[in-house]
C-alpha positions as CSV (number, residue, x, y, z in Angstrom):
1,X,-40.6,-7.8,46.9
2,X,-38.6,-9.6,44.2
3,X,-36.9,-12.6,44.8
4,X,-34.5,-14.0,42.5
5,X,-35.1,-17.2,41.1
6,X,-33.1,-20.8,42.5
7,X,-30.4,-20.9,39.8
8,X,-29.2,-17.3,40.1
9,X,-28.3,-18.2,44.3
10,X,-26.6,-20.8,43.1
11,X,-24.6,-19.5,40.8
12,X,-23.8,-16.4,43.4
13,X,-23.1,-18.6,46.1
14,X,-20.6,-19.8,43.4
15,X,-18.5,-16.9,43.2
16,X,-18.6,-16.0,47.0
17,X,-17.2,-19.1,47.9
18,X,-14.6,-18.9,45.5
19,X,-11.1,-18.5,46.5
20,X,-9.2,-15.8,45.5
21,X,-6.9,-16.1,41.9
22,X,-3.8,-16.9,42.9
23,X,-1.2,-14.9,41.2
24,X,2.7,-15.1,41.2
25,X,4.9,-12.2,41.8
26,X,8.3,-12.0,41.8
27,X,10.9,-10.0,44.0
28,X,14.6,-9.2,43.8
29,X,16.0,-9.9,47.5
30,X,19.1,-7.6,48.5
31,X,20.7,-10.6,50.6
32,X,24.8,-8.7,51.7
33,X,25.3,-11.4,54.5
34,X,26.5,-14.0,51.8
35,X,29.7,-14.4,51.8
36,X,30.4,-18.0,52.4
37,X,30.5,-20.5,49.7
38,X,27.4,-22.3,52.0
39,X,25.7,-19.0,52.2
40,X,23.9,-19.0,48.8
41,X,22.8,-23.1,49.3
42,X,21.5,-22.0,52.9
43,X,19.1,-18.7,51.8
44,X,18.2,-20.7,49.1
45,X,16.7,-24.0,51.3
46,X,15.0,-21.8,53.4
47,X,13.2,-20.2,50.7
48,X,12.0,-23.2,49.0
49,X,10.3,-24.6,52.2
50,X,8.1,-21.7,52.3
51,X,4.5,-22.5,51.3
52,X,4.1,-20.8,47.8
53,X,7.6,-20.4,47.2
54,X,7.7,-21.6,43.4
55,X,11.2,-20.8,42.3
56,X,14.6,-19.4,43.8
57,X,17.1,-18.3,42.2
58,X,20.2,-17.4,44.6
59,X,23.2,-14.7,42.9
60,X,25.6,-14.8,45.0
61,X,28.2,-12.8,42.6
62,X,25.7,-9.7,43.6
63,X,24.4,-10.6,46.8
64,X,20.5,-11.2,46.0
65,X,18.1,-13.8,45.6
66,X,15.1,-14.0,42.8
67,X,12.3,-15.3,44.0
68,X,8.6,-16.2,42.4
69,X,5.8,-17.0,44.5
70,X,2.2,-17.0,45.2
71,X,0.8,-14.5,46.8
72,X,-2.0,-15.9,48.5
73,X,0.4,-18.3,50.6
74,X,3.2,-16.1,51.4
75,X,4.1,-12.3,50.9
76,X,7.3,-10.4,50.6
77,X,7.6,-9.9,54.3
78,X,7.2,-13.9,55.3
79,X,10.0,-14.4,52.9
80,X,12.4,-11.2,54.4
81,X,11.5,-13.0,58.0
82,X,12.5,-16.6,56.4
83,X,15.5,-15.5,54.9
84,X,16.6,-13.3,58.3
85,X,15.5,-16.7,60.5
86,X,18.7,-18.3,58.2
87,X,20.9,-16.2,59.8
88,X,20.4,-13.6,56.5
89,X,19.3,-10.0,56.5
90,X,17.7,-9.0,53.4
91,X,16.1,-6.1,52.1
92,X,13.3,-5.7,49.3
93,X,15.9,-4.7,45.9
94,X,13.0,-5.0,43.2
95,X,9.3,-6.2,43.1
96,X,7.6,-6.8,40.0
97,X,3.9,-7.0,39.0
């Protein structure tokens, strides 16, 4: 039977207990409800209270919204849902990395 020595647990216990690398993605939201001069202020607000929301960027001239974010605290479905609960449809226009 071969038992590993004391440091090499540790140092495995290590790297399970590690959280996962958080990594920021960005998507293009496709957000045609706005068409208020408010419209832009509110999508925007309600994406930056989202946990891992990092930046917004609202274009109301084309009807989206940019948004960067960590992926361990929120995914592109939490933000579609927070941006409908606005009062907002959107639709996924283009995800990168």
């Amino acid at each position: 039977m071969h038992v590993l020595p004391k440091a090499a647990l540790i140092v495995m216990a290590g790297f399970i207990a590690l959280p996962a690398i958080a990594e920021d993605k960005q998507v293009t939201l496709s957000v045609p409800g706005m068409t208020c001069a408010a419209c832009p202020t509110n999508v925007k607000r309600a994406l930056g209270r989202m946990e891992g929301v990092k930046t917004v960027e609202v274009r109301p001239d084309i009807l989206e919204a940019v948004v960067k974010y960590d992926n361990n605290k929120a995914s592109v479905e939490d933000l579609i849902d927070m941006v409908a609960l606005a009062g907002y449809p959107a639709t996924v226009k283009r995800a990168t990395r």
